[in-house]
C-alpha positions as CSV (number, residue, x, y, z in Angstrom):
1,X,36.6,45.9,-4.6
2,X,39.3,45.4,-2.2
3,X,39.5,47.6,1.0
4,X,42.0,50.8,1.3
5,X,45.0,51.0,3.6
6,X,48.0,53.1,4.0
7,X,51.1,52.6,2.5
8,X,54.6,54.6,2.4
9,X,55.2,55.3,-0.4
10,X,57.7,59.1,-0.8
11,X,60.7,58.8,1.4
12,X,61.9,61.6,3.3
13,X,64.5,62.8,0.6
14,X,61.5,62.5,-2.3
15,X,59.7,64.7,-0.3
16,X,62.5,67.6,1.2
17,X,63.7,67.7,-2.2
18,X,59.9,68.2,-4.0
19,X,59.4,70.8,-1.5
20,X,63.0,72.6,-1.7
21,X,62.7,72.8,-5.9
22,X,59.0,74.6,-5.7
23,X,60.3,77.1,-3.2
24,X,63.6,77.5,-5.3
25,X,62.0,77.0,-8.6
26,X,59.2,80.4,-7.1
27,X,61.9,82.5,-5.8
28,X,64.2,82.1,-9.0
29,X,61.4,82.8,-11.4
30,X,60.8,86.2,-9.5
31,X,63.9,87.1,-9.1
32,X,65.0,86.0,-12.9
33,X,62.0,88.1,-14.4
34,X,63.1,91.2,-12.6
35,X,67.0,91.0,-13.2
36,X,65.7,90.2,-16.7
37,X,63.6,93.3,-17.2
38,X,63.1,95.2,-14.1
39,X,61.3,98.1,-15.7
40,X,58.5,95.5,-16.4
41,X,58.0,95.1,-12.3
42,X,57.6,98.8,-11.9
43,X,60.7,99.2,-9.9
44,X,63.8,101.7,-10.7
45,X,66.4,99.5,-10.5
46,X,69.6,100.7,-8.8
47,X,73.4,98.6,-7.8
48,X,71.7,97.9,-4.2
49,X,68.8,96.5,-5.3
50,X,69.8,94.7,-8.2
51,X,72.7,92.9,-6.1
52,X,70.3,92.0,-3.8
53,X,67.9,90.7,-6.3
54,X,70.9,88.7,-8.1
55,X,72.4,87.5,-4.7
56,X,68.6,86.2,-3.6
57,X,68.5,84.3,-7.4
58,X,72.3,82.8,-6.9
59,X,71.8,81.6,-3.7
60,X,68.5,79.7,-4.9
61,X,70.6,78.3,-7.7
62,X,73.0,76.6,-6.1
63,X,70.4,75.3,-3.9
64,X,68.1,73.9,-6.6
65,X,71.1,72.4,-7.9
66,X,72.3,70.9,-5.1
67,X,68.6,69.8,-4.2
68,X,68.4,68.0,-7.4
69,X,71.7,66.2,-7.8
70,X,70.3,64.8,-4.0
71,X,67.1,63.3,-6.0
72,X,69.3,62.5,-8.8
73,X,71.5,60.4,-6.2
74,X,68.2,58.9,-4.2
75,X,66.8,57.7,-7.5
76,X,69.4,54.8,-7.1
77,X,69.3,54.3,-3.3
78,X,65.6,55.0,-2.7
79,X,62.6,52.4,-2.9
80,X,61.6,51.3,-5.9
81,X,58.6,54.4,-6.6
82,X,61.7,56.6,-6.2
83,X,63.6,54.7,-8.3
84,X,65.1,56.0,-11.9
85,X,63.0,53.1,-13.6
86,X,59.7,54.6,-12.5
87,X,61.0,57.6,-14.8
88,X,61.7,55.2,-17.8
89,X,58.9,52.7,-18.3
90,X,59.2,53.1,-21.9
91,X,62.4,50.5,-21.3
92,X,60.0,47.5,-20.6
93,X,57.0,45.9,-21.9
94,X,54.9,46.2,-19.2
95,X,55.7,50.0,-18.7
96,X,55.1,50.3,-22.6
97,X,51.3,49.1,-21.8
98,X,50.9,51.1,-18.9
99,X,51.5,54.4,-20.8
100,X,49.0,53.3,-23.6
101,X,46.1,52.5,-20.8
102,X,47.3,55.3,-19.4
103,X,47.3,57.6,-22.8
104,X,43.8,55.8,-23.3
105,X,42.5,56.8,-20.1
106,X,43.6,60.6,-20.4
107,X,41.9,60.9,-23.7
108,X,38.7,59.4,-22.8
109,X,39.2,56.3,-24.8
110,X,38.9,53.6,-21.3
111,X,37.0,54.9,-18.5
112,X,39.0,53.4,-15.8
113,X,43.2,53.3,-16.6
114,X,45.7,51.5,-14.6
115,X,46.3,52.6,-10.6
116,X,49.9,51.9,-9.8
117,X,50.9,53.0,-6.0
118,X,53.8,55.7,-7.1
119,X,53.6,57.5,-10.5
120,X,51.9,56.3,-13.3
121,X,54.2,55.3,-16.3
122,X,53.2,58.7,-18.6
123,X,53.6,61.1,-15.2
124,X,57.1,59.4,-15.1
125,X,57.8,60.3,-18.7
126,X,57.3,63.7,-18.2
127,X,59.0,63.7,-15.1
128,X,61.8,62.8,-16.8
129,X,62.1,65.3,-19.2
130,X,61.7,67.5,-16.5
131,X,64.3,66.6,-14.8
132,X,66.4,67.1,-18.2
133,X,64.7,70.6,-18.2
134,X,65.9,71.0,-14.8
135,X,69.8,70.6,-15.9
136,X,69.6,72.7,-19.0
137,X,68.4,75.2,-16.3
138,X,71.3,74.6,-14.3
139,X,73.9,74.6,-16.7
140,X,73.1,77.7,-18.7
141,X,72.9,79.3,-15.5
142,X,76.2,78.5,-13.9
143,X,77.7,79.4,-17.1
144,X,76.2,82.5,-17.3
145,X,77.4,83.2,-13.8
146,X,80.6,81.9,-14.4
147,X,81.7,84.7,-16.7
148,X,82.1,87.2,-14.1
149,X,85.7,85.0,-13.5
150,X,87.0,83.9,-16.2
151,X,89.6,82.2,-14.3
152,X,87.4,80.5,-11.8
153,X,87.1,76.8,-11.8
154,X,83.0,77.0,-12.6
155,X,83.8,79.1,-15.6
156,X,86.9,76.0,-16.3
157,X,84.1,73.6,-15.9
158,X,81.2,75.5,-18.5
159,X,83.1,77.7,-20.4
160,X,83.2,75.1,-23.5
161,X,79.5,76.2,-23.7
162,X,80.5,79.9,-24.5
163,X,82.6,78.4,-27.2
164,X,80.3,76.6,-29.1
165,X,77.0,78.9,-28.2
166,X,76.9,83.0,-27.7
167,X,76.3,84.6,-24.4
168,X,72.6,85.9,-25.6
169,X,71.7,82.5,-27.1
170,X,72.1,80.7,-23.9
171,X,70.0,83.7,-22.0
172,X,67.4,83.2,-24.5
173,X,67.3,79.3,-23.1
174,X,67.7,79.9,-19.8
175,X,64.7,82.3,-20.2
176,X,62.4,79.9,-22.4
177,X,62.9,76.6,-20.1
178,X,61.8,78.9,-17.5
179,X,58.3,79.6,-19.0
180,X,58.5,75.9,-19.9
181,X,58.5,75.0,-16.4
182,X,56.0,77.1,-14.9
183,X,53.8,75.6,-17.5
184,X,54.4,72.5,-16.1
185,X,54.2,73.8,-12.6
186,X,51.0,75.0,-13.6
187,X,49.9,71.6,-15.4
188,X,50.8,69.2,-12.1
189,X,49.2,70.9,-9.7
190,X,45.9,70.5,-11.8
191,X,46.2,67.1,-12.6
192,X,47.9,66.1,-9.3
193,X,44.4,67.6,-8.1
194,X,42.6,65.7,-10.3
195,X,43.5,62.6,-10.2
196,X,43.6,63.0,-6.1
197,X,40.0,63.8,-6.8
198,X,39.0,61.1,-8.8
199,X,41.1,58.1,-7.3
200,X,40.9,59.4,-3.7
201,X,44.3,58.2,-3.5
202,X,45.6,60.9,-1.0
203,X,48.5,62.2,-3.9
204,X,48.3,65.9,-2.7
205,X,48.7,64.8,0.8
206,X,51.0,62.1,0.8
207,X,53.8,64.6,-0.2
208,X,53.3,66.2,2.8
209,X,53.0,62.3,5.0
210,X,54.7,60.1,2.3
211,X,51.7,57.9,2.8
212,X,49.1,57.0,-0.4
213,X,45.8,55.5,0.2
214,X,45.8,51.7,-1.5
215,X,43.8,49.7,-2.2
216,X,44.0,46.3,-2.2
217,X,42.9,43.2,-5.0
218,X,40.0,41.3,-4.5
C-alpha cells in the first residue's frame, strides 16, 4: 500500500491568490446584488450609501483582477501542479485517460480513479473555464466602469465592447457569470470536501500549509 508523507505541493502565490479571489469574489457578489437591486436588500438607498457600496465593489475589482493576472503569470513560473498544463490535460494522451478514469470514477463506473498529487485532470478542466469565467467577469466590468470617462485610457482600452454589444447586454453577463460562479463556489467546496474525505489527502488543508498528504507506490 505504500506509506504517506508530506509533500509541497501549492506555492505561496497559489495559495495568496486562492485566498485573495474568495474574499474578493464574496465582497463583489454582495456588493454587485445590492448596487444591482438595492430594494431587494431592504435598504433605502441614497448617493452616500450607494458610493460607498460601489467604491467597496471597485476597489475589490481591481483587486481580483490584479490577483488573477498574478496566477495567470505564476502558471508559467510556478512548479509544475501550478503549471498552465495541469489546466489542459485534454492536450496529451495521458491527461486524455486521466479525465475518462476520472469521469468513470465520478459516475460510479470504477470504484477507485486515478490519485495525482495536484489537481486531477477533470478539476483542471473546469478550472480552466473558470478562469475564462473569471475574465469575462473582468472585462464586462471594467467596461462598464469605464463609461463614466469616455476619454479615459480604460474606456480607450474596452470601449470596442460597447460598439459591438449594448450597455444592458453586457450587465446582463456580468450578472449571469456571477451566479455562474457562486455555483461553482458552491460545487468545490463540496467536492474539495469530499474527495479530502475519501482520499484523506489533506486538500482542504494544504491551501492553508501548501502541503498534501502522499502516498507512495509499493
Amino acid at each position: 500500500m505504500g506509506h504517506l508523507y508530506e509533500k509541497y505541493v501549492w506555492e505561496i502565490p497559489v495559495r495568496a491568490t486562492h485566498w485573495v479571489n474568495v474574499l474578493s469574489i464574496a465582497v463583489l457578489t454582495l456588493t454587485g446584488i445590492y448596487i444591482g437591486s438595492p430594494a431587494t436588500l431592504g435598504a433605502t438607498p441614497s448617493d452616500f450609501v450607494m458610493g460607498w457600496v460601489r467604491f467597496v465593489h471597485f476597489t475589490a475589482a481591481y483587486l481580483f483582477a490584479v490577483s488573477v493576472a498574478s496566477r495567470i503569470y505564476w502558471a508559467f513560473r510556478g512548479n509544475r501542479y501550478a503549471s498552465w498544463r495541469e489546466f489542459f490535460p485534454i492536450l496529451t494522451p495521458a491527461g486524455r485517460r486521466n479525465m475518462l478514469a476520472t469521469f468513470r470514477y465520478y459516475t460510479f463506473l470504477c470504484k477507485k480513479g486515478p490519485q495525482p498529487v495536484g489537481h486531477n485532470a477533470l478539476a483542471g478542466t473546469t478550472y480552466a473555464l473558470v478562469f475564462v469565467l473569471y475574465l469575462v467577469m473582468i472585462v464586462t466590468g471594467f467596461t462598464l466602469y469605464a463609461e463614466h470617462a469616455p476619454q479615459g485610457t480604460m474606456h480607450k482600452l474596452t470601449g470596442w465592447l460597447l460598439v459591438l454589444f449594448s450597455n444592458q447586454t453586457l450587465r446582463l453577463t456580468h450578472h449571469c457569470v456571477m451566479w455562474l460562479l457562486i455555483g461553482f463556489a458552491i460545487h468545490h467546496v463540496y467536492s474539495a470536501w469530499l474527495m479530502d474525505v475519501k482520499e484523506r489527502g489533506g486538500v482542504m488543508s494544504s491551501m492553508f500549509s501548501g502541503y498534501k498528504a502522499v502516498r507512495t507506490k509499493d
